[in-house]
VOTOR-613423 format. One record per residue (C-alpha): x, y, z; residue in three letters. Coordinates in steps of 0.5 Angstrom, whole numbers. Example, Ala and Ser with C-alpha at 12.3 -4.5 7.8 and 13.67 -1.06 7.14 Angstrom:
REM VOTOR-613423
+-------+-------+-------+--------+
|    px |    py |    pz | vexmar |
+-------+-------+-------+--------+
|    25 |    -9 |    16 |    ALA |
|    27 |    -2 |    14 |    SER |
+-------+-------+-------+--------+
END
This chain:
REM VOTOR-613423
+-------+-------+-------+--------+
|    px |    py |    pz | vexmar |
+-------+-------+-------+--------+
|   271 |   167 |   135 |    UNK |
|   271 |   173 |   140 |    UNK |
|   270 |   175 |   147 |    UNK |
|   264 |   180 |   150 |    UNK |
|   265 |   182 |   156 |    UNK |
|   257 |   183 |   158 |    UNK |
|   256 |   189 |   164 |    UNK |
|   252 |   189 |   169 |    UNK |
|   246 |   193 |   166 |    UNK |
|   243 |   200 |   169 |    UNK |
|   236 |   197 |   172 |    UNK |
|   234 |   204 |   173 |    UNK |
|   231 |   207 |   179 |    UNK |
|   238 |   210 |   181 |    UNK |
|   240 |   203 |   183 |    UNK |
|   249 |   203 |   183 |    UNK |
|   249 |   196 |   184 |    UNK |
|   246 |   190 |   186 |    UNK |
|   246 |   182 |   190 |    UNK |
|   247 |   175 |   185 |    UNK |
|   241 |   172 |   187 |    UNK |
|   242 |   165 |   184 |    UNK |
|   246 |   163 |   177 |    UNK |
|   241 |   161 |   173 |    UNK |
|   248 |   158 |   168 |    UNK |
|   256 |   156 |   169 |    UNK |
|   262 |   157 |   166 |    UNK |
|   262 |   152 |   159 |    UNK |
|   255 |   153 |   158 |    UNK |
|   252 |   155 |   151 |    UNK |
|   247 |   160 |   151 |    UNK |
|   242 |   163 |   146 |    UNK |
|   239 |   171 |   145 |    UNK |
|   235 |   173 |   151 |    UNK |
|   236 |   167 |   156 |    UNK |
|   235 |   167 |   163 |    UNK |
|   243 |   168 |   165 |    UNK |
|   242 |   170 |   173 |    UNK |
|   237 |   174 |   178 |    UNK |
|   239 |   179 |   182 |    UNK |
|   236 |   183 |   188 |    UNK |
|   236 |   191 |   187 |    UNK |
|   233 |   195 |   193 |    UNK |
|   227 |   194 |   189 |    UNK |
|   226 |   188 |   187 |    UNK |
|   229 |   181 |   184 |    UNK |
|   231 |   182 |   177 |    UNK |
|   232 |   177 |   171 |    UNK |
|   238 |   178 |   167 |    UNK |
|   238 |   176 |   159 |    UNK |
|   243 |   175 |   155 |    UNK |
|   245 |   179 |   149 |    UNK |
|   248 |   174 |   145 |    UNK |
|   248 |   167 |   143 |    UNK |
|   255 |   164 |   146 |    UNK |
|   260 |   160 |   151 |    UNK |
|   259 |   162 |   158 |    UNK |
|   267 |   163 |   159 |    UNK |
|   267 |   166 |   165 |    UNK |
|   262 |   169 |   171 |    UNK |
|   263 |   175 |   175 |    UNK |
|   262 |   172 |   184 |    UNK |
|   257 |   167 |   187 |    UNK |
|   251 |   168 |   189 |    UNK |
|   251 |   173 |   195 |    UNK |
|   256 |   178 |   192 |    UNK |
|   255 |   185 |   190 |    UNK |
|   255 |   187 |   183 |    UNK |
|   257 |   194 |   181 |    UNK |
|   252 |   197 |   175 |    UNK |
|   258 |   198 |   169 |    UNK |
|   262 |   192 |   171 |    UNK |
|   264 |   185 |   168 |    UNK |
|   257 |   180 |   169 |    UNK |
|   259 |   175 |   164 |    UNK |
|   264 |   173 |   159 |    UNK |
|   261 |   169 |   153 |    UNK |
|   265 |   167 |   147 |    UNK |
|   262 |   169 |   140 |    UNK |
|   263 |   168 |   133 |    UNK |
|   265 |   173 |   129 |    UNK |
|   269 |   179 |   131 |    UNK |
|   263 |   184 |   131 |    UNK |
|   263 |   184 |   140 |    UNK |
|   270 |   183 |   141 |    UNK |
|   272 |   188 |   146 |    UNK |
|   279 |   192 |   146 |    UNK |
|   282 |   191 |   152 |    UNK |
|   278 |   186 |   156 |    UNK |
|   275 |   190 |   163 |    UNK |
|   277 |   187 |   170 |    UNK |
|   273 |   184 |   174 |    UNK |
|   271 |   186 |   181 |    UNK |
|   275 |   186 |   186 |    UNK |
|   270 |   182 |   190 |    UNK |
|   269 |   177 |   184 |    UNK |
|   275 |   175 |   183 |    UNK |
|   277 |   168 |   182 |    UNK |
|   280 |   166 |   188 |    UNK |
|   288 |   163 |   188 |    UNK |
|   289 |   156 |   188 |    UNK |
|   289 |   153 |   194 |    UNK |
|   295 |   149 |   197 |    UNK |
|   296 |   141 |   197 |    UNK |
|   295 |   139 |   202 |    UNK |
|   301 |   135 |   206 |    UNK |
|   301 |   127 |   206 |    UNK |
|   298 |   125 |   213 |    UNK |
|   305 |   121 |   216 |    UNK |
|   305 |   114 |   218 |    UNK |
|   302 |   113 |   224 |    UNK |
|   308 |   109 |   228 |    UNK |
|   308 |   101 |   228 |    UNK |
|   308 |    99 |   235 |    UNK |
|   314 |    94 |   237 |    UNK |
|   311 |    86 |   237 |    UNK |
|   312 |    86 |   245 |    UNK |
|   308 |    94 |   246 |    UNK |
|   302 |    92 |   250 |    UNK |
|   296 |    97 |   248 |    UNK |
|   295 |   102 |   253 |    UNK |
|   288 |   100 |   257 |    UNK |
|   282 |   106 |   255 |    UNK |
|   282 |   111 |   262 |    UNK |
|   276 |   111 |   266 |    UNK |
|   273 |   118 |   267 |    UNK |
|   278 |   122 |   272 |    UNK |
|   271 |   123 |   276 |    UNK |
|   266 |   117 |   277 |    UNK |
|   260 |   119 |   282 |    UNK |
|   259 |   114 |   287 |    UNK |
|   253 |   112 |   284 |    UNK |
|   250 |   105 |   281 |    UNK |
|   252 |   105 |   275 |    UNK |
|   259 |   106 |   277 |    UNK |
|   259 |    98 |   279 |    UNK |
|   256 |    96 |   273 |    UNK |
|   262 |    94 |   267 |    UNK |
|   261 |   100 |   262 |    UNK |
|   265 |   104 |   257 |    UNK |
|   266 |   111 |   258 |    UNK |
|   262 |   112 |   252 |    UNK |
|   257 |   107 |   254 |    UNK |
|   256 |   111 |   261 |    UNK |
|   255 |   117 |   258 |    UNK |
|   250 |   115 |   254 |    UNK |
|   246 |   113 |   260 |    UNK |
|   247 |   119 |   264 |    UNK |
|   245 |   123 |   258 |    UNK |
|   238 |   119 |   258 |    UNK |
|   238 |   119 |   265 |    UNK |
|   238 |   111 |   265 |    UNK |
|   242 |   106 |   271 |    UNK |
|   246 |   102 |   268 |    UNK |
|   244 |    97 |   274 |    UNK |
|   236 |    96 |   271 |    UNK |
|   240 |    94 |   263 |    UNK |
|   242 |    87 |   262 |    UNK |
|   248 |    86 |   260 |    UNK |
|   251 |    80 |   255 |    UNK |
|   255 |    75 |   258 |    UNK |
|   260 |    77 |   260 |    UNK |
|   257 |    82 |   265 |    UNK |
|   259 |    88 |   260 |    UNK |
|   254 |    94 |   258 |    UNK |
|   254 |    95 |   250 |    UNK |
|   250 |   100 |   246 |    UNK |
|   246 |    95 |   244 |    UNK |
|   243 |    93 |   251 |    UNK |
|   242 |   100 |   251 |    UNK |
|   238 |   100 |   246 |    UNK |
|   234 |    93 |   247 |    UNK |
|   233 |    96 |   254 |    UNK |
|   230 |   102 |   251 |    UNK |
|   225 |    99 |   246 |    UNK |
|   222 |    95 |   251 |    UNK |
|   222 |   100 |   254 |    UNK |
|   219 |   106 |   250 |    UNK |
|   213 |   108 |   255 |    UNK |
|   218 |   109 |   261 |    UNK |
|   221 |   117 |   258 |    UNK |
|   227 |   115 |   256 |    UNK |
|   226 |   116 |   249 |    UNK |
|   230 |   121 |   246 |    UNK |
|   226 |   126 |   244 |    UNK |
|   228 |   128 |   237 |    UNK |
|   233 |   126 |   232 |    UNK |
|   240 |   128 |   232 |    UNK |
|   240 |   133 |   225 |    UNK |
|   246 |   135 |   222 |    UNK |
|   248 |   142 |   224 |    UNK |
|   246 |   146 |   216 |    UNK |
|   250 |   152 |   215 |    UNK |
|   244 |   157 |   210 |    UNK |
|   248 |   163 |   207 |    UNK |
|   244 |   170 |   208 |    UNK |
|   243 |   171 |   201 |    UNK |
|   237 |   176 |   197 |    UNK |
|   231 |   178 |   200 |    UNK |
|   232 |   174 |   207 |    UNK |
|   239 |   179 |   207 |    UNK |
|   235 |   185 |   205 |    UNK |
|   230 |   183 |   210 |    UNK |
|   236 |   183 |   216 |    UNK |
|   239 |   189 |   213 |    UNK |
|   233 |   194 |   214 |    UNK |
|   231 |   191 |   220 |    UNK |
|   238 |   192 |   223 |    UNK |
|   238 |   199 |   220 |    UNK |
|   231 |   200 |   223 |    UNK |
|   233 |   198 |   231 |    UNK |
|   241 |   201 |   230 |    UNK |
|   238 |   209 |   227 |    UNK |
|   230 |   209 |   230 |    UNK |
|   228 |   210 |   238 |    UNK |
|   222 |   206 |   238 |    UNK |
|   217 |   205 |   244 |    UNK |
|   211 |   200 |   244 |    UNK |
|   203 |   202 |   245 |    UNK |
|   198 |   197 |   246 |    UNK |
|   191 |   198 |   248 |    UNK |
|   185 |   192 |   248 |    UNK |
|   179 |   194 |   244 |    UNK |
|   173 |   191 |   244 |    UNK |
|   171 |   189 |   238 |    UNK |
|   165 |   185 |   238 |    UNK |
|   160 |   189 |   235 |    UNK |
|   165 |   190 |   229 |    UNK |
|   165 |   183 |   227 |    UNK |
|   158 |   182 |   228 |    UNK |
|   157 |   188 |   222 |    UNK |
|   162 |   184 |   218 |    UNK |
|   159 |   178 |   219 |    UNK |
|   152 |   182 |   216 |    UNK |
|   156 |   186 |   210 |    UNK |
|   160 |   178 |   208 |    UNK |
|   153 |   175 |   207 |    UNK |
|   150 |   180 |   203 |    UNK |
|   157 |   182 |   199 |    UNK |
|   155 |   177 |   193 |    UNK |
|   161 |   177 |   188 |    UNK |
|   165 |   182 |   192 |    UNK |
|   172 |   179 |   196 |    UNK |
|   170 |   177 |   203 |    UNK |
|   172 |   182 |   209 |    UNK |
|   177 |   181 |   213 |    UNK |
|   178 |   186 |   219 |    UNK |
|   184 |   189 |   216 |    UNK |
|   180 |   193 |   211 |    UNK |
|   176 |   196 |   216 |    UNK |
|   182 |   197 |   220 |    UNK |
|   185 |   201 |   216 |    UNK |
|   179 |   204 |   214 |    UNK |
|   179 |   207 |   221 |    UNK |
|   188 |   209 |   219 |    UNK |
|   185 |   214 |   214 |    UNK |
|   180 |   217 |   217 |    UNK |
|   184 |   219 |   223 |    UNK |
|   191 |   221 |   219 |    UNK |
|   189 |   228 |   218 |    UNK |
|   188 |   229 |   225 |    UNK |
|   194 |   225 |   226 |    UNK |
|   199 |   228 |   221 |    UNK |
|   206 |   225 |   225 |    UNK |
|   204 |   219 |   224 |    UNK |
|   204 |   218 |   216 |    UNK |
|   210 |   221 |   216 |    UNK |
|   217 |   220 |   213 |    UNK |
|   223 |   222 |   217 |    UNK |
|   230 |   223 |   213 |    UNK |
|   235 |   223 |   218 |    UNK |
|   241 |   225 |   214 |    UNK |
|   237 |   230 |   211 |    UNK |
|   234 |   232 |   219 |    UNK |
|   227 |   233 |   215 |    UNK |
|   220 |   230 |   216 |    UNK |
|   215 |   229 |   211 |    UNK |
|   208 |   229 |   213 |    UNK |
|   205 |   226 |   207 |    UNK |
|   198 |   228 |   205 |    UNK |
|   195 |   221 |   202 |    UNK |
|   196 |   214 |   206 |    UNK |
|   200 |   210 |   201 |    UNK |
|   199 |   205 |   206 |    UNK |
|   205 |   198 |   207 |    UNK |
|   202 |   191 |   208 |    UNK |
|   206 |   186 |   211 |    UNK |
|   206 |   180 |   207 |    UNK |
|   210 |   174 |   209 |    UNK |
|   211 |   169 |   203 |    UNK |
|   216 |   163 |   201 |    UNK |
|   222 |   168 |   201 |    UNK |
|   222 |   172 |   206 |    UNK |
|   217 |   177 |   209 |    UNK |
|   214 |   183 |   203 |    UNK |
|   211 |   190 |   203 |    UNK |
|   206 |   191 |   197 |    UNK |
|   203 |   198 |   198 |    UNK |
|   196 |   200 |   197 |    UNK |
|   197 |   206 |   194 |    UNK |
|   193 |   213 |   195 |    UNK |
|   189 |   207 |   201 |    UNK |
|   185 |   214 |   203 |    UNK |
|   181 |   214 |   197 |    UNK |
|   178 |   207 |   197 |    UNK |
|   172 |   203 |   200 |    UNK |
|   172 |   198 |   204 |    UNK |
|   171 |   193 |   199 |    UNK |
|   176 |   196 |   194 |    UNK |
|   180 |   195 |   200 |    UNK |
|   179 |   189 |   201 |    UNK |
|   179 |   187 |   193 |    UNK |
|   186 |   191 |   193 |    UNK |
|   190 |   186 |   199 |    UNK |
|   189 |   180 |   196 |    UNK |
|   191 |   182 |   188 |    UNK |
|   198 |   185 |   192 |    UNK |
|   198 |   179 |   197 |    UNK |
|   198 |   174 |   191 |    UNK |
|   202 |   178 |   187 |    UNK |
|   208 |   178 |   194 |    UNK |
|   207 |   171 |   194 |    UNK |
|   207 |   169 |   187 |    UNK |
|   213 |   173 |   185 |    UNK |
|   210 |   177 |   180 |    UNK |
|   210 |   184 |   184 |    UNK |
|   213 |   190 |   181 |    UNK |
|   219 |   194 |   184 |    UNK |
|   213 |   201 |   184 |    UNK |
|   208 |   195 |   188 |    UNK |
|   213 |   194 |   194 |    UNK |
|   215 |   202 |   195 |    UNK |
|   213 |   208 |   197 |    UNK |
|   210 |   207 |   203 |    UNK |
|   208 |   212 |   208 |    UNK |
|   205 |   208 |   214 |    UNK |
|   204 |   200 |   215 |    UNK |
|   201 |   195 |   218 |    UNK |
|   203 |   188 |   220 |    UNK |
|   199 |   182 |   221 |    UNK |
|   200 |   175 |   224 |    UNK |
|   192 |   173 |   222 |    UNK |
|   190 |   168 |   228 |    UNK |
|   197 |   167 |   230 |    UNK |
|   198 |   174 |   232 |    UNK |
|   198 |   173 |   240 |    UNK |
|   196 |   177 |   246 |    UNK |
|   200 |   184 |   242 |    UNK |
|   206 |   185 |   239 |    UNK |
|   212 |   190 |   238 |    UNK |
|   213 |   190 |   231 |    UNK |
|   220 |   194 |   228 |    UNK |
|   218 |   200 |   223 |    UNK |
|   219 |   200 |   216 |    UNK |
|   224 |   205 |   216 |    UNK |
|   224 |   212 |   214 |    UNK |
|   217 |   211 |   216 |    UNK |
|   216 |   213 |   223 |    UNK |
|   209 |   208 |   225 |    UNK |
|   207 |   202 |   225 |    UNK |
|   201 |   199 |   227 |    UNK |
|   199 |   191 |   229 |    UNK |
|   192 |   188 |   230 |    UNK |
|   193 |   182 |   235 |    UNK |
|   189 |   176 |   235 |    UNK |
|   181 |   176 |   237 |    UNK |
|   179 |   173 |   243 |    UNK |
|   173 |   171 |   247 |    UNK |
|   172 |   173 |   254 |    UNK |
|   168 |   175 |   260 |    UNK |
|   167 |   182 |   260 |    UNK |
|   163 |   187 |   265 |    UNK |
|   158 |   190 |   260 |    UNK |
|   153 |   196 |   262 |    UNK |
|   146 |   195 |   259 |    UNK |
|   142 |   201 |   258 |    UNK |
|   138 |   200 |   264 |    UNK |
|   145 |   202 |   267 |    UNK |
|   146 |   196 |   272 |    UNK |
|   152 |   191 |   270 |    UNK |
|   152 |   184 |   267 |    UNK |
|   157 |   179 |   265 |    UNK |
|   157 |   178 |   258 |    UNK |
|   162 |   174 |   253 |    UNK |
|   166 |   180 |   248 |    UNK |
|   170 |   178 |   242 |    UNK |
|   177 |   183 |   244 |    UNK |
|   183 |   184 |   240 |    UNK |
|   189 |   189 |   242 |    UNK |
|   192 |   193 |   238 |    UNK |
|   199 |   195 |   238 |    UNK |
|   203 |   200 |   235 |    UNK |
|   210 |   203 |   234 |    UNK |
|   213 |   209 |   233 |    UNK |
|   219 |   213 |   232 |    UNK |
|   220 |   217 |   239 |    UNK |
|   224 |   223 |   235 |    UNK |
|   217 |   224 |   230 |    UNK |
|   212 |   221 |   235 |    UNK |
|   211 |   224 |   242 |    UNK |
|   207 |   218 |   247 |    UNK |
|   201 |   223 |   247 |    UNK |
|   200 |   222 |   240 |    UNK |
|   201 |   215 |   239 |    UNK |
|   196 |   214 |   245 |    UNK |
|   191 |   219 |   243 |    UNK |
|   192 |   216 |   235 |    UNK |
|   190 |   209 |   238 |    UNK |
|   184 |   211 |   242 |    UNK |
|   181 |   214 |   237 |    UNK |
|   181 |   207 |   232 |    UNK |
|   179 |   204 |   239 |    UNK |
|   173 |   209 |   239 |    UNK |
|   171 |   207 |   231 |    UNK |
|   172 |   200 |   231 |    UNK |
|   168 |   200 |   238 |    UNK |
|   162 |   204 |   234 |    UNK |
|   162 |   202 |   228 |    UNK |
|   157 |   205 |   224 |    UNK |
|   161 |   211 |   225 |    UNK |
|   167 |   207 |   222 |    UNK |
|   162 |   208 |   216 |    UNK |
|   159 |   214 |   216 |    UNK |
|   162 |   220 |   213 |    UNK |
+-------+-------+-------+--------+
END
């Protein structure tokens, strides 16, 4: 029998290392060529790691949540033969190595016997009781506290016979009285320590890293978009096989047609580098929330596509986000994003820019509302309008105020109009 020491493989794309996901075996375990070992999470994407060989796992390089250089010890399989032996067995990591056995613990000492002739010393009172009535009332401490908790008078509790209240005439004054407020109003849950791990540790580090090094400020402006989704409604109904309209194709149907004159808003800002990138096609990141944590598959070149193969194009990357099947060129490259809580999306938002891009843009929640409108004789009327705020955030280095502002009241103008939405 021999030992192969199995190394983190190069994934490509530049990647140096990456994050132990989940362990897919154990030490002792017998694997076969090509079986799932272990996922791993580059910046990219999470990947799946294949044995090379047939063998005994003898031992495994960290726990889920370490970092795992590219080259360095991932496994160590016992194999036959000596074909794969190793000529000096390379040294894992520092952060996996294993950690030294802990100390025994030390036998707890006997507690002391009391003398036959010791009296129990009596439980203390609180050192401070109100004067209140349930200070009257023969309880516990614990019992008392129980009562001041619920907002209970020991005085309104029956208590046994001999004239003490216990926790279970608490508990038969509670269930007589449920109507009363005096439930708790949840169950007691144990505190559940989760370990920050793949995506959801990818999540805090770019949003960490977006607040830390970019100075954001917010925009938000209201958009009456009543005659936008009248016309929706008609393109729905006439759409036949193609996908159902949303308003997020339109919206970024109105992005695009606006980035030319716009250029610092599609736009990459290279700190380290102190330089900016206007890009010349939108390669646009959609916010997509899934079972994992929050994704950004990217509509790549979005300025040459339709509103229907906009449309077609959101739900193939969102189902992909979702079921895991997304590529690593999917969910990078970006240029510019849009984030959308759908109907949960609330009066406006400030939402955090995919770093190095320099904007983001959130459409909010539609809402009905009373609006003066002007009819064409010029007199006013009130009228009920579907409205939605759009909101927008950039990076005060690239982006100027004027230039957000002007940006969103030019979609205002769009989607407010929206047969110039369509028109070339």
């Amino acid at each position: 029998m021999a030992k192969f020491t199995f190394n983190m493989p190069d994934v490509g794309e530049g990647v140096a290392e990456a994050e132990i996901v989940e362990w897919q075996v154990k030490v002792g375990d017998t694997v076969a060529e090509d079986q799932h070992l272990v996922d791993v999470m580059t910046d990219k994407a999470t990947i799946d790691i294949e044995s090379p060989v047939d063998g005994k796992v003898l031992e495994v390089a960290g726990e889920v949540g370490d970092t795992i250089a590219v080259g360095s010890m991932l496994l160590v399989i016992e194999v036959e033969g000596d074909a794969e032996e190793a000529a000096v067995e390379p040294e894992a990591p520092a952060a996996s190595a294993p950690a030294p056995e802990a100390a025994p613990e030390p036998e707890p000492e006997p507690e002391p016997t009391p003398a036959p002739d010791a009296k129990p010393a009596p439980m203390p009172e609180p050192a401070a009781e109100p004067a209140t009535p349930m200070a009257k009332v023969l309880a516990s401490p614990a019992v008392r506290r129980r009562a001041r908790d619920l907002g209970i008078d020991l005085g309104e509790v029956k208590a046994a016979a001999d004239g003490r209240v216990r926790h279970a005439d608490l508990d038969a004054f509670l269930a007589y009285n449920a109507g009363g407020g005096f439930k708790p109003a949840g169950a007691t849950r144990e505190d559940e320590p989760i370990k920050v791990i793949g995506l959801r540790k990818r999540i805090a580090q770019n949003m960490a890293a977006s607040k830390r090094h970019i100075p954001h400020f917010t925009y938000v402006e209201e958009c009456d978009v009543t005659e936008l989704e009248r016309m929706r409604a008609d393109l729905n109904s006439a759409r036949g096989a193609k996908p159902k309209l949303t308003m997020l194709p339109l919206l970024i149907t109105a992005i695009c047609k606006l980035v030319p004159d716009f250029p610092m808003i599609n736009a990459r800002y290279d700190d380290e580098a102190n330089v900016v990138t206007r890009h010349g096609s939108v390669h646009l990141g959609m916010a997509t929330q899934t079972d994992s944590g929050l994704m950004v598959p990217v509509i790549k070149d979005a300025q040459g596509r339709n509103i229907w193969q906009l449309a077609t194009e959101i739900g193939r990357l969102a189902g992909a986000a979702r079921d895991g099947s997304a590529k690593s060129d999917e969910l990078s490259g970006s240029t510019l994003t849009v984030t959308s809580l759908g109907p949960l999306g609330g009066v406006a938002t400030t939402p955090v820019i995919n770093r190095p891009e320099v904007a983001i843009i959130g459409p909010n929640r539609i809402v009905e509302r009373p609006m003066f409108v002007t009819g064409p004789d010029g007199t006013e009327r009130v009228e009920k309008r579907k409205l939605m705020n759009i909101s927008i955030s950039c990076d005060h280095r690239v982006v100027d105020g004027y230039d957000a502002a002007s940006f969103v009241q030019e979609i205002k103008k769009l989607i407010e109009t929206p047969v110039l939405l369509l028109s070339d």
